[in-house]
N, C-alpha and C positions, 0 to 999 in steps of 0.2 A: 424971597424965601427959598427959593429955588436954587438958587447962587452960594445962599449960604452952605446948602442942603449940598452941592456938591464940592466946594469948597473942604467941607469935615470931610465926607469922604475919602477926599484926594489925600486931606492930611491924615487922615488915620492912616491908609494905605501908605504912605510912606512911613510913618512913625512905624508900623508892624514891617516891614521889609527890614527896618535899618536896627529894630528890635530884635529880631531872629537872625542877623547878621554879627549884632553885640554877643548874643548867647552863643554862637554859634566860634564864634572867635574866640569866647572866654575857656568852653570847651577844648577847642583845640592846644591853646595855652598849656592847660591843663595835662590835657594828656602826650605833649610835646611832636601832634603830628602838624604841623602846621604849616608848612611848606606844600603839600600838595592840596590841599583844602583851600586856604586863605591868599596862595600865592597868585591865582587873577585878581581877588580883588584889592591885593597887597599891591600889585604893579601900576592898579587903575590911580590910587592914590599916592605911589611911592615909586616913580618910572627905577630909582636905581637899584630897588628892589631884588631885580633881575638879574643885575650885575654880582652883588651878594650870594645868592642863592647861588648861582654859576659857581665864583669859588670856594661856597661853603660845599658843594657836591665833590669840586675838584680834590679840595683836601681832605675830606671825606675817603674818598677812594684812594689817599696815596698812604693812607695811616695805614700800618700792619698790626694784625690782631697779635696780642701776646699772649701767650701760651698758657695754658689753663693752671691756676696754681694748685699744688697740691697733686698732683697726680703722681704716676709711679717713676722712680726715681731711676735711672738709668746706673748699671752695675759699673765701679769705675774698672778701668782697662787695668790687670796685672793681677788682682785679685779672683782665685776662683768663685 
């Protein structure tokens, strides 16, 4: 009875680690921050993971913001 007894335990405990792990990812999906949350346990199960994220940051940072639309229009040159 004993063995049973911790047996369920063991399995509950993991069935609730790997539950709050599913919610917890679905979350992040969601609100699209998922790379620093999810990315250790992204790499435990997906090593290239790493490589990804790497040149998703690199191209990231080489994109240039474009200029906000709609704002005040610059006076053309020769006109007062």
């Amino acid at each position: 009875m004993a063995d049973v007894l911790i047996f369920l335990v063991f399995t509950g405990c993991v069935a609730a680690v790997l539950g709050i792990l599913w919610w917890l990812a679905s979350r992040v999906r969601r609100r699209g921050i998922g790379g620093e949350v999810m990315g250790p346990f992204e790499e435990i199960w997906h090593p290239a993971a790493h490589q990804l994220r790497a040149e998703i940051r690199v191209q990231e940072s080489r994109t240039v913001p474009m200029p906000a639309q709609g704002g005040k229009k610059r006076p053309e040159s020769g006109r007062p």
